[in-house]
C-alpha positions in Angstrom: 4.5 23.8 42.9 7.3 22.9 45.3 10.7 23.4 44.5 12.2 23.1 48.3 11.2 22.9 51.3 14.0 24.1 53.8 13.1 27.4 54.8 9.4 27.3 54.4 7.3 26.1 57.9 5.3 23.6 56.9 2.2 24.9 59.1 1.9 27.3 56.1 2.3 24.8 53.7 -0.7 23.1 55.1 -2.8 25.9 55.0 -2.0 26.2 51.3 -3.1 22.8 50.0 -6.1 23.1 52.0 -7.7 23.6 48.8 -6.7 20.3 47.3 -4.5 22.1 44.3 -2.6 20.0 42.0 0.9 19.5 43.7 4.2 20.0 41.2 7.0 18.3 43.2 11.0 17.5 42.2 11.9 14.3 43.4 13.8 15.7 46.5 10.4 17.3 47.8 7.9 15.0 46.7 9.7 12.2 49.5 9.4 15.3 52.1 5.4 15.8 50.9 5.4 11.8 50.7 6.5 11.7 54.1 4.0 14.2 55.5 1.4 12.5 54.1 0.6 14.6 51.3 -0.6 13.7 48.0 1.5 14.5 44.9 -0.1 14.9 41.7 3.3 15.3 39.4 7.4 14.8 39.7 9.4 17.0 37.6 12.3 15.0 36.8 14.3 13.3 33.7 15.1 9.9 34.7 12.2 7.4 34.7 12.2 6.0 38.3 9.5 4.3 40.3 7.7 7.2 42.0 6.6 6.8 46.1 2.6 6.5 45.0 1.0 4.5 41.9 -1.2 7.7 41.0 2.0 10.3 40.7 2.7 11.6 37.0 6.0 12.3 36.1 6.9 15.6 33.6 11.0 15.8 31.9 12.4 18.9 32.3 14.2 19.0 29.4 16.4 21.8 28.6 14.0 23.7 30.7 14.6 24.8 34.6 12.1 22.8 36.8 10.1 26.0 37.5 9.9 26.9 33.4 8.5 23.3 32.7 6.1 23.3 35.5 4.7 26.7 34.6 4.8 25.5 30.7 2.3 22.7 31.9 0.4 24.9 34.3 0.1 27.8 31.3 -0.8 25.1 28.7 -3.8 23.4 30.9 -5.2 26.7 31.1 -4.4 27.6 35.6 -5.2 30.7 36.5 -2.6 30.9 39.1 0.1 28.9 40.8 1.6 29.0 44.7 5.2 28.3 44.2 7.1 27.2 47.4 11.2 27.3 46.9 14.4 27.9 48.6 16.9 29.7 45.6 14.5 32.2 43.9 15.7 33.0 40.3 13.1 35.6 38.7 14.6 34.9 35.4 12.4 31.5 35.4 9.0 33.5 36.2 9.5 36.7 34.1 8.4 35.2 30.8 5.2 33.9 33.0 4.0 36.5 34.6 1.0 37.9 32.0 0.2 34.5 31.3 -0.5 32.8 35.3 -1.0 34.9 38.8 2.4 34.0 40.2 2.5 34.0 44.1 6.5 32.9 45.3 7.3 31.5 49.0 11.0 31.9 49.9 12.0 31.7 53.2 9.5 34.3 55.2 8.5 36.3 51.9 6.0 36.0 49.4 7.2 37.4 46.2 4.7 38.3 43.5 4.7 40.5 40.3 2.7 44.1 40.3 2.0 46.5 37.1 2.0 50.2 37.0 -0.4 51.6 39.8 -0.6 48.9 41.9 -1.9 49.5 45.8 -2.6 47.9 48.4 -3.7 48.6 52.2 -0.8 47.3 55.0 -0.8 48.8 58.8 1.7 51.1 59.5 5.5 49.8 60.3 5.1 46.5 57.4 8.1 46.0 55.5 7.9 45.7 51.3 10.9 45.1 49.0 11.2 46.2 45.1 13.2 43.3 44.0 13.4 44.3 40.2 14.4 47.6 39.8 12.3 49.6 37.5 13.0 52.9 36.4 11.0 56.2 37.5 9.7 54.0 40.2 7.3 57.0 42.3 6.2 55.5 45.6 3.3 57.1 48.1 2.7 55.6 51.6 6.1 54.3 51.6 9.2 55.7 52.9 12.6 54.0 52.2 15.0 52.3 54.3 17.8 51.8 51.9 18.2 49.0 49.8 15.0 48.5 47.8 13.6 48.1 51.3 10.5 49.8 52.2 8.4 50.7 55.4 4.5 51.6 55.2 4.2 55.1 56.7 0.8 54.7 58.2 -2.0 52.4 58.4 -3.6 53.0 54.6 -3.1 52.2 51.5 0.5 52.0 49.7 1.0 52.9 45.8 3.8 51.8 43.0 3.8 54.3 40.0 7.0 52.7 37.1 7.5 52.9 33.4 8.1 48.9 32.8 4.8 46.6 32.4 5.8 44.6 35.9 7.8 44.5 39.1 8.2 41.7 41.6 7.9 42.9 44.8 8.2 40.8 48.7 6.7 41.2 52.0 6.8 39.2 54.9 4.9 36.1 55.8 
């Protein structure tokens, strides 16, 4: 799904369509995709209007954001995940959708996904993580802070999240 394209370099965006997904554009996107000659499959957008390639399906958003009626479609044709590329992240669109789809978020230099309870994960020493929802009793090991929901591994190993709620999105660098 792409939602915008300004801060995310498009060599990374070619190495995620390698894989031939189905690509969820908005209108202002799918002319950028268009004009790097890559294949859309759907426009979300309200107004009928004659799309850039005869083949491209178009899906109203409706009272819905454009992330909630992309993941709606996504949830409802039974994907097991979705890459979502966008400039303005606003977790309130993905929190319903987060038991229901794998989630992986692209803003800017950061992929954002959600974790439960117990989650690890091995990073060299020195790599940066952010909590970006704030759960309580969060216990951390491998992981020292640097103020700010900002974390730094503390060695080359594994990193751990210990919290009371069922998920937290976290962010690490590209």
């Amino acid at each position: 799904m792409v939602l915008g394209l300004d801060t995310f370099p498009m060599e990374l965006l070619g190495q995620l369509l390698e894989w031939s997904p189905t690509v969820i554009a908005t209108r202002d996107t799918a002319e950028m995709l268009h004009d790097q000659g890559i294949k859309i499959d759907w426009i979300i957008a309200d107004d009928m209007q004659r799309t850039l390639q005869s083949d491209i399906k178009q899906m109203p958003a409706g009272n819905d954001s454009t992330a909630e009626a992309a993941l709606k479609y996504l949830v409802t044709n039974n994907y097991p995940a979705v890459n979502i590329i966008t400039d303005n992240l606003q977790l309130k669109d993905y929190l319903f959708y987060t038991d229901k789809i794998n989630l992986v978020i692209f803003q800017g230099n950061q992929k954002i996904y959600a974790v439960n309870s117990g989650f690890s994960k091995w990073k060299p020493a020195g790599e940066m993580l952010e909590v970006l929802t704030h759960p309580h009793d969060l216990h951390l090991s491998g992981l020292e802070s640097m103020g700010n929901h900002s974390f730094r591994t503390t060695h080359d190993g594994f990193f751990s999240l210990q919290f009371e709620h069922p998920f937290l999105f976290i962010a690490e660098g590209l």
